[in-house]
Each structure stands twice: as structure tokens, then as C-alpha cells.
C-alpha positions as CSV (number, residue, x, y, z in Angstrom):
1,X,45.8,-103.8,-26.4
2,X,46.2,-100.2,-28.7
3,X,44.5,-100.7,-32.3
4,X,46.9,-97.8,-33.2
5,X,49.8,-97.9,-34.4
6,X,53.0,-96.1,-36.2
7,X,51.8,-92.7,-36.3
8,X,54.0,-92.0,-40.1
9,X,52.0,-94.8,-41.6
10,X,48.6,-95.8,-40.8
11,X,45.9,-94.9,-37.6
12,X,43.2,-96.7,-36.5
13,X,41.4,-96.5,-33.7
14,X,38.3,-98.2,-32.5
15,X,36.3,-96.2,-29.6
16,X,36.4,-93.3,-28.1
17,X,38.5,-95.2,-25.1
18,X,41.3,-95.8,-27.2
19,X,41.1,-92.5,-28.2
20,X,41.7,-91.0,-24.6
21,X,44.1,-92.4,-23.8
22,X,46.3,-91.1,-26.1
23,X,49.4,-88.1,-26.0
24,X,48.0,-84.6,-27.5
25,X,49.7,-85.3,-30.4
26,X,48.6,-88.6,-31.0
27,X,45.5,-87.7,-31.0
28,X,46.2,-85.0,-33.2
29,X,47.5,-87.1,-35.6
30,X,44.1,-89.1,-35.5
31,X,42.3,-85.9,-36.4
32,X,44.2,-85.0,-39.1
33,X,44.2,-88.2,-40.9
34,X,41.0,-89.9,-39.9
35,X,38.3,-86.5,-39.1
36,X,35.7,-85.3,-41.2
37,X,35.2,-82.0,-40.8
38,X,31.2,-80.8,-40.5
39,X,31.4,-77.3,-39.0
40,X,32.9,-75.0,-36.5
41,X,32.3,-72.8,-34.2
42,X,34.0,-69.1,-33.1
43,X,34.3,-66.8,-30.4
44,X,36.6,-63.6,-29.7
45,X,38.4,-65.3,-27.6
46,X,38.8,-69.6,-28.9
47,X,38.0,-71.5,-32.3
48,X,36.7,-74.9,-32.0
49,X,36.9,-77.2,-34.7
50,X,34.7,-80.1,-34.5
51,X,35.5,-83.3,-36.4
52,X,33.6,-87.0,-36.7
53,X,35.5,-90.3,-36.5
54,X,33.7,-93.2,-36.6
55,X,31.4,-93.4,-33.7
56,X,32.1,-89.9,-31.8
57,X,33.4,-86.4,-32.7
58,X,36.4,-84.6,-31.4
59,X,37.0,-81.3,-30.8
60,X,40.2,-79.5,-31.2
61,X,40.4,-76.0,-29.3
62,X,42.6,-73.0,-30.9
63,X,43.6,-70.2,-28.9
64,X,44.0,-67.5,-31.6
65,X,45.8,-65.1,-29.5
66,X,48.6,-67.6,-28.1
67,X,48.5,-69.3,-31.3
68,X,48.1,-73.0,-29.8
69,X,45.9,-75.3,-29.9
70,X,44.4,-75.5,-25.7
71,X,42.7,-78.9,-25.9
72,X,41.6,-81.9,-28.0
73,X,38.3,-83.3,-26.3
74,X,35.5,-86.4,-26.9
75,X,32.3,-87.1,-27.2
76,X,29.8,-89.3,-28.5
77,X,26.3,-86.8,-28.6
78,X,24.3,-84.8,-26.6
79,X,24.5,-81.4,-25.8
80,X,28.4,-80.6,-27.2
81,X,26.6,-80.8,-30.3
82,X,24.1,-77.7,-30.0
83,X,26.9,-75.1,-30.9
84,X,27.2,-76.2,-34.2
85,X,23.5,-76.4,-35.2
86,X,22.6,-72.9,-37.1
87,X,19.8,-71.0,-35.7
């Protein structure tokens, strides 16, 4: 059982299970419409966005140079967390 549903109108989505198992761009479309955004972090090279839904955060991976975004990955804490903490 999916607690998503119609992408156009309304997401919701319960764990970080649900989560997985959906395309790249529905999980994009999570993102967009259900993320907080608390920080980022850059490199030369990639920009990671890092956004909280209810119970874990996501991060979306950019590719500046190919102009795409590489990867959408989960978590729920530890240390995936450090690289947004300012030192």
C-alpha cells in the first residue's frame, strides 16, 4: 500500500520506505512540494541540497557542469549530517 498519490494534486508520504521506492521524479516531486530547506553544501565539482520531510532528510545532488541533477538520496541522522554543520 503507497500513501502517495496523484503527483498534480497532493503528496504524502509516510517513511523513508515509501520514499525509496519511488521513480526519480517522484521523489522529486516530494521534494519540491513537501522539503524544507535548512542548508546546503558546495564543491567545485557537485551542489547538494539538503531538505527535511517529516522524519528524515533528502538530499538532491546537482552536477553543475552537466547541468542535471545525479542523485536524490535518504536518510534519517548520523553522520550525512556533518557537512552542513558550520565550523
Amino acid at each position: 500500500m503507497q500513501n502517495w498519490y496523484n503527483l498534480n494534486t497532493k503528496i504524502f508520504i509516510v517513511t523513508i520506505y515509501e520514499f525509496n521506492i519511488l521513480s526519480l521524479e517522484e521523489k522529486l516531486a516530494v521534494v519540491w512540494e513537501k522539503g524544507v530547506f535548512p542548508n546546503n553544501y558546495i564543491t567545485k565539482d557537485i551542489k547538494i541540497n539538503c531538505y527535511a520531510l517529516d522524519r528524515f532528510f533528502v538530499e538532491v545532488v546537482y552536477d553543475g557542469e552537466q547541468n542535471v541533477i545525479t542523485e536524490v538520496r535518504s536518510f534519517k541522522y548520523g553522520h550525512e549530517l556533518d557537512k552542513y554543520v558550520s565550523k
